[in-house]
N, C-alpha and C positions, 0 to 999 in steps of 0.2 A: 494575285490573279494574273497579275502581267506578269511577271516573271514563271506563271505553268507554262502560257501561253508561248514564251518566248523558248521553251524549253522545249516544249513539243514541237514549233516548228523549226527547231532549230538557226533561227532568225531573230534580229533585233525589229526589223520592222518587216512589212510586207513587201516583195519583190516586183513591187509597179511600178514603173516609170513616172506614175503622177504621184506617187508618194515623195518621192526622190524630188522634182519640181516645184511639186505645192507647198512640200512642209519641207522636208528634209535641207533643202538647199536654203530659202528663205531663211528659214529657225537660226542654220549656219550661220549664214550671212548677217544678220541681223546682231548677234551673240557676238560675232566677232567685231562687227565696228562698236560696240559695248564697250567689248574691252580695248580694243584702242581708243576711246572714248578716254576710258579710264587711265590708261596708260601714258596715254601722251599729250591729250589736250586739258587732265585738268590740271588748274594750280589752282593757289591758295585764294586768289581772287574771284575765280571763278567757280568755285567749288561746288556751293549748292547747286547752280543752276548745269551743271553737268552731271552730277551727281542724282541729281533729279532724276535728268535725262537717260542716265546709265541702268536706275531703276526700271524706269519705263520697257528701255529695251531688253534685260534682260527676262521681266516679265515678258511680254510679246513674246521674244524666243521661246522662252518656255511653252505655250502655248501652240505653238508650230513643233516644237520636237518632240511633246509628250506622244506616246502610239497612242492607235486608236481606239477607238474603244472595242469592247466586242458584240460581237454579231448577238442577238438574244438566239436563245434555245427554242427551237422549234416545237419540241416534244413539252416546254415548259407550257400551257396556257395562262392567259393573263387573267389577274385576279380582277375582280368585278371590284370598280371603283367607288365608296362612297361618296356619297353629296358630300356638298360642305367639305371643313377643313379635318375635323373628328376632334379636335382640340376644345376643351373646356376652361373656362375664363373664373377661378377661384380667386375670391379676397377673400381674406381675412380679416373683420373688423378688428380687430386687437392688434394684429401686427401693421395695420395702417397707420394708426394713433400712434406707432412706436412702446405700445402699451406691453411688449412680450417678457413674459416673465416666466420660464423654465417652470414655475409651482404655480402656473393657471394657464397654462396654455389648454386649448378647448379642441375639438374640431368642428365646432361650427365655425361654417365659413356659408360663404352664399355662391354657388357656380351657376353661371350661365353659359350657354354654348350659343 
């Protein structure tokens, strides 16, 4: 979907000045002291605890350079939400016991929702 998007507007991301600020620069920035993180402070003594650290930041970066999301669809209308979750809660007495045996497997089971 992001990549139709980026196709039709011929753009990697939108051409806002707060884009550029908020994420775009940050995301950079953040990515880069990573990998010099990586590059040149760690060594073998310090390793998990930079390594750590290197995780950390390149998640967050990610998080700043992924695009946006998109806008929803006007003409879409949103679907009428159920209560609750709609998920129903099946056990199976036999497969609890560890009692499952390919030549008596049942389907009774008990569901609650």
């Amino acid at each position: 979907m992001t990549t139709v998007r980026t196709i039709r507007r011929r753009r990697c991301y939108p051409p806002t000045w707060k884009r550029w600020v908020f994420f775009l620069f940050p995301g950079t920035t953040i990515a880069t002291s990573a990998v010099a993180l990586y590059a040149f402070v760690e060594t073998e003594e310090n390793y998990f605890y930079i390594h750590s650290i290197w995780h950390m930041l390149i998640a967050g970066s990610v998080g700043f350079l992924l695009p946006p999301r998109a806008k929803p669809d006007v003409k879409v209308s949103p679907l009428k939400r159920r209560r609750g979750c709609g998920y129903q809660l099946c056990v199976n007495e036999h497969e609890e016991l560890g009692l499952v045996d390919p030549g008596i497997i049942t389907i009774n089971s008990i569901c609650t929702s």
